[in-house]
VMD Tcl script that draws the C-alpha trace (Angstrom):
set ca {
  {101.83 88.37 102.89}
  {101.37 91.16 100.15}
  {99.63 90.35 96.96}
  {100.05 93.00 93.99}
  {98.05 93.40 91.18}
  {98.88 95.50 88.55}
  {96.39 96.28 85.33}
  {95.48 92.49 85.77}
  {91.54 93.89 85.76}
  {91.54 95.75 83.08}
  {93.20 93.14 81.12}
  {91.11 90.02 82.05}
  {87.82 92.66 81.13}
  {85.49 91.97 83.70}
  {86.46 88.07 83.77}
  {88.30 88.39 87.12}
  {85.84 88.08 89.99}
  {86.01 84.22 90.29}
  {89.81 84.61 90.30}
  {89.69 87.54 93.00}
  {87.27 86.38 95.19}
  {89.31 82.60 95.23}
  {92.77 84.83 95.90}
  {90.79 87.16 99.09}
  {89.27 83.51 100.60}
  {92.76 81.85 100.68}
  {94.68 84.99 102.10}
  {95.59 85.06 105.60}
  {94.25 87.67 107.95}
  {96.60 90.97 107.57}
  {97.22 90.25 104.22}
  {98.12 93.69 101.95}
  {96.85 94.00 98.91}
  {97.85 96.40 96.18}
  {95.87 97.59 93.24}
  {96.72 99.02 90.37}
  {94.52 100.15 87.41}
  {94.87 102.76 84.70}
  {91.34 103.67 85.59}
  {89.68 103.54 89.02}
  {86.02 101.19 87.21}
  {87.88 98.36 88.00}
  {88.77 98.81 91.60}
  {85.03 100.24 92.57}
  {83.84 96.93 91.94}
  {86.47 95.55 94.27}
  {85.47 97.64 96.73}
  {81.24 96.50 95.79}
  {82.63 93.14 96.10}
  {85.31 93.28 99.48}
  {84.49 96.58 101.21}
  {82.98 96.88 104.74}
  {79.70 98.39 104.99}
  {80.58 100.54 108.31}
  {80.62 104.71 108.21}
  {83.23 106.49 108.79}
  {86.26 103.36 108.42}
  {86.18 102.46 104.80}
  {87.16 104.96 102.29}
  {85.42 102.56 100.06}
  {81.66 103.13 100.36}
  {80.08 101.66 97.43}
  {76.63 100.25 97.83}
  {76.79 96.19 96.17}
  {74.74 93.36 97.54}
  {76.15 91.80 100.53}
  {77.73 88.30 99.70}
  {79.95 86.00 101.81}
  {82.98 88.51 101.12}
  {81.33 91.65 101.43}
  {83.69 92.90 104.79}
  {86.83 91.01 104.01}
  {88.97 94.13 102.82}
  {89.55 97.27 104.40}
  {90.84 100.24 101.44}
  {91.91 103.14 101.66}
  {92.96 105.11 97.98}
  {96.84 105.59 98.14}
  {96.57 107.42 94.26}
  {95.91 111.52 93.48}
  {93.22 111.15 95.45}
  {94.17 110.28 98.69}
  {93.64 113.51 100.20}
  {90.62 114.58 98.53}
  {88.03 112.30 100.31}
  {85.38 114.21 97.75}
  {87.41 113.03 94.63}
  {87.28 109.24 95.62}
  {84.39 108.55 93.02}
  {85.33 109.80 90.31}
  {86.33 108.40 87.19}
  {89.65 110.20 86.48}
  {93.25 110.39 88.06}
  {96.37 111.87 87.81}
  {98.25 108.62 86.98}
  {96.79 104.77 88.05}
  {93.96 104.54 90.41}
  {95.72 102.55 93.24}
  {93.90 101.14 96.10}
  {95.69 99.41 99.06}
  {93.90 96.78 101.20}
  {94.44 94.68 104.27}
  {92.22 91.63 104.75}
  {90.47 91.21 107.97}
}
mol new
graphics top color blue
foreach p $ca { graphics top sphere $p radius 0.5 }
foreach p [lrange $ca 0 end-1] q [lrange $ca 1 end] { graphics top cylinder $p $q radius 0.2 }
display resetview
C-alpha cells in the first residue's frame, strides 16, 4: 500500500494529527508513505510524532515525547536535501520538502 499526501498539512493548519495518527494505526506493515509540503514545519512534526528514536537509521531525529506511535515510521528526505545530511533541519528548500516513509 502507498499513501500520498500532498500539501494536505499545510492546508488543514495544524488540525491534522488526529487524522494522521488514525491513517499510520490502520496501515499495514511496509506501507509507503509520501509527503509533500511547500515547507518542511509540517513534516518535522511528523517525524516528532512517527520517527524512531535509534542513531544512525532515521534521517529523522527530532526530539518529541514518546507516545504509542513514536517508532512506527522510518524517513528518509527524498527533496534538495537528500544528500546534504547537514541541511535536513532547516527551514528552506529548493522546491517541496518531501519525506518518504515506510511503516514498520
Amino acid at each position: 500500500d502507498m499513501i500520498l499526501i500532498s500539501y494536505l498539512l499545510s492546508e488543514t493548519r495544524g488540525k491534522w494529527d488526529t487524522f494522521l495518527q488514525n491513517i499510520v494505526l490502520h496501515a499495514k506493515p511496509g506501507t509507503l508513505f509520501y509527503f509533500a509540503e511547500p515547507t518542511p514545519w509540517q513534516l518535522f512534526r511528523v517525524c516528532e510524532m512517527f520517527s524512531f528514536e535509534k542513531e544512525g537509521g532515521d534521517q529523522c531525529k527530532y526530539g518529541g515525547k514518546k507516545n504509542e506511535f513514536t517508532g512506527k515510521i522510518e524517513f528518509i528526505w527524498v527533496d534538495s536535501s537528500m544528500h546534504h545530511p547537514n541541511l535536513q533541519g532547516l527551514d528552506r528548500r529548493l522546491g517541496p520538502a518531501v519525506l518518504l516513509g515506510i511503516k514498520r
